[in-house]
Steps between C-alpha positions, in 0.01 A plus 500: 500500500273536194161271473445396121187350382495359144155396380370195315505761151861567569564144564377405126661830346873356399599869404413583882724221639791532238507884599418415900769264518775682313419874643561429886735808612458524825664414845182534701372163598203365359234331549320308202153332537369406163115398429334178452595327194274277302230431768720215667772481701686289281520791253563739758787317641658434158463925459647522824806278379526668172540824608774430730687323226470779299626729742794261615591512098458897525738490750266629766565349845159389575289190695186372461252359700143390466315705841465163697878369455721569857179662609555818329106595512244293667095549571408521838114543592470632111773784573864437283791522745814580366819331670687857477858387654509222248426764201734713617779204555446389168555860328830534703720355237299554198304772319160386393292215744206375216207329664205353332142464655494126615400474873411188725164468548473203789735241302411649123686735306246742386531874283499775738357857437875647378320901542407390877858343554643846385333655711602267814888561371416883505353482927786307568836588337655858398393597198620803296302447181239287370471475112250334296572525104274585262371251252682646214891518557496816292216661620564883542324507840775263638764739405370746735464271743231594668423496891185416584361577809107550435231424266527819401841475374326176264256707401789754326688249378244316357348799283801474334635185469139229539738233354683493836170417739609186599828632635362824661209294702776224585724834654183673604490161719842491608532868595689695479656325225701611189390413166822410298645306211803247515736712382464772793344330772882543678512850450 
């Protein structure tokens, strides 16, 4: 199973969803958790909805959840706890699970801290791969695809390609995670 992560920037980039939606090749199973949208969870949800549509119209088997539906993710004492049989249940049948960063906080639906639910997802469910894409679809550092494991692998990257911070400190965060674009992320 592959972990995606597509930021806020990506989000609001309609190149980067047109070519994310249309360029999924792949019969690995994966996981989708998007950012924040907006600053509400109105927004986010309507994000959340979108993208599935999208997908459906694609003709990418895919479902899509905000974190706090069926219980998918849930805070406990400040630590996310991922419901991993569900997760896995719901990728049986399908190719792509999308979840968006809504949690129950007591009774209210609140944003949830999407890089901290990632890595929840990672601790409890086998990952291969997880991918963060760069802000720029066509960025030449995503077609190497990076793997970054250290700072010191953002500090290379970054002498060359500054434009691409953002996404190295997000992977730099996540490691090890690859750097792509959406048009070889399922490579």
């Amino acid at each position: 199973m592959k972990l995606l992560f597509i930021s806020e920037a990506n989000l609001r980039d309609r190149l980067f969803v047109r070519d994310f939606i249309h360029n999924i090749k792949t019969k690995d199973k994966l996981l989708v958790i998007h950012d924040s949208f907006g600053g509400t969870v109105k927004d986010t949800r309507f994000v959340t909805k979108r993208l599935s549509s999208l997908l459906s119209e694609a003709m990418v088997y895919n479902n899509a959840f905000v974190a706090s539906q069926r219980g998918l993710f849930a805070e406990e004492e400040g630590k996310y706890i991922v419901n991993s049989s569900l997760i896995r249940k719901l990728l049986y049948p399908i190719q792509l699970l999308l979840v968006g960063p809504i949690i129950k906080r007591g009774k209210e639906e609140v944003l949830a801290d999407p890089l901290r639910m990632m890595r929840a997802a990672r601790e409890a469910l086998d990952i291969d791969n997880t991918v963060v894409f760069a802000g720029n679809p066509l960025s030449p550092l995503a077609n190497r695809k990076p793997l970054i494991q250290s700072q010191d692998d953002v500090n290379h990257w970054k002498k060359a390609y500054e434009e691409e911070s953002k996404a190295l400190e997000l992977a730099l965060s996540l490691q090890p995670a690859t750097v792509a674009s959406p048009m070889n992320f399922w490579k």
